[in-house]
C-alpha positions in Angstrom: 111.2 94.2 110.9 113.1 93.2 114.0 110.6 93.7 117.0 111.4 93.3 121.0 109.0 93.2 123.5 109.2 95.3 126.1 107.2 95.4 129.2 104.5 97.4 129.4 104.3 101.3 129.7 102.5 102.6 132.4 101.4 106.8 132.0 101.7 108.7 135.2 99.1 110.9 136.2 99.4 113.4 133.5 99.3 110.7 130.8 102.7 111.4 130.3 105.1 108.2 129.2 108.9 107.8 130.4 110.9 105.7 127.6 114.3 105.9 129.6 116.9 103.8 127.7 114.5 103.3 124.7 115.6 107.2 123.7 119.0 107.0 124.1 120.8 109.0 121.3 117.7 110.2 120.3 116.6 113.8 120.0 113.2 113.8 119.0 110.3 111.4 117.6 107.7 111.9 115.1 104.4 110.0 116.5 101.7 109.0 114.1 98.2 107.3 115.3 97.1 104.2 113.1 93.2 103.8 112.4 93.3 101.1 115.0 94.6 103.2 117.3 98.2 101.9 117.5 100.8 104.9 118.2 103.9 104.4 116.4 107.2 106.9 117.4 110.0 106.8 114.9 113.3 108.3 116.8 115.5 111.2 115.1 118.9 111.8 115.8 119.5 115.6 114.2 122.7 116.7 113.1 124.2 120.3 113.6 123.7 122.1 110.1 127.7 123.1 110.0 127.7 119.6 109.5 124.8 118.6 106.9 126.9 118.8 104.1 129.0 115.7 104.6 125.6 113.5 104.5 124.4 115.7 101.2 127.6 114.4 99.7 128.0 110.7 99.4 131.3 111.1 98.3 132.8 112.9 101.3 130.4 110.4 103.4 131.6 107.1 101.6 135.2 108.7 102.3 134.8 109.8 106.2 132.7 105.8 106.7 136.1 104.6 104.8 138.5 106.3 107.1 136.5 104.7 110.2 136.6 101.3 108.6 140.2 101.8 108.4 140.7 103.4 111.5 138.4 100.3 113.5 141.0 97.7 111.5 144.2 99.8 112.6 145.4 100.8 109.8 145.8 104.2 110.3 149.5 105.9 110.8 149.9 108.9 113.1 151.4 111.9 111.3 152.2 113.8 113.9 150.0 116.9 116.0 148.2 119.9 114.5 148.5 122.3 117.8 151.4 124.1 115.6 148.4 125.5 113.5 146.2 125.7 116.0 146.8 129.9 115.8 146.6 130.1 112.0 143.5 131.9 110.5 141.5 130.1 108.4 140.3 131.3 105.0 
C-alpha cells in the first residue's frame, strides 16, 4: 500500500474534520473503526445510474478505455459535426 504522511488533523469545536484537497473527486466515504481505534475512510466517486451500464459491461468499457488510449496517442480522425442531428428524435 502506498502511504503519505500528512500533517496532522486538528477537529474544530464540533469534532468535525476538514479534508480539503484530500476529497477532491470524491463524493462520499465509508468510515470503519479498527479495534485499536484507528478510523480508516475509503473515498467513493459514484456514477449517474444512466451511466452504470458501461462499467456492468467490460466490453463496452475495454472499448470506451481503448478509444481514450487512442485518443491520448492522437490517433483519432475527426469525421465531421453531429449538430445536423442534433433535432432528430431518438428511438
Amino acid at each position: 500500500m502506498n502511504k503519505h504522511i500528512i500533517p496532522p488533523l486538528r477537529p474544530d469545536a464540533k469534532g468535525r474534520i476538514t479534508l480539503g484537497k484530500l476529497a477532491e473527486g470524491v463524493s462520499s466515504f465509508r468510515a470503519s473503526i479498527g479495534e485499536n481505534g484507528t478510523i480508516v475512510l475509503e473515498p467513493f466517486a459514484e456514477i449517474p445510474t444512466r451511466e452504470l451500464w458501461l462499467y456492468k459491461n467490460p466490453k463496452a468499457l475495454a472499448m470506451v478505455e481503448e478509444g481514450l488510449r487512442q485518443s491520448a496517442r492522437g490517433e483519432t480522425v475527426y469525421r465531421g459535426s453531429f449538430a445536423k442531428y442534433a433535432n432528430d428524435d431518438i428511438d
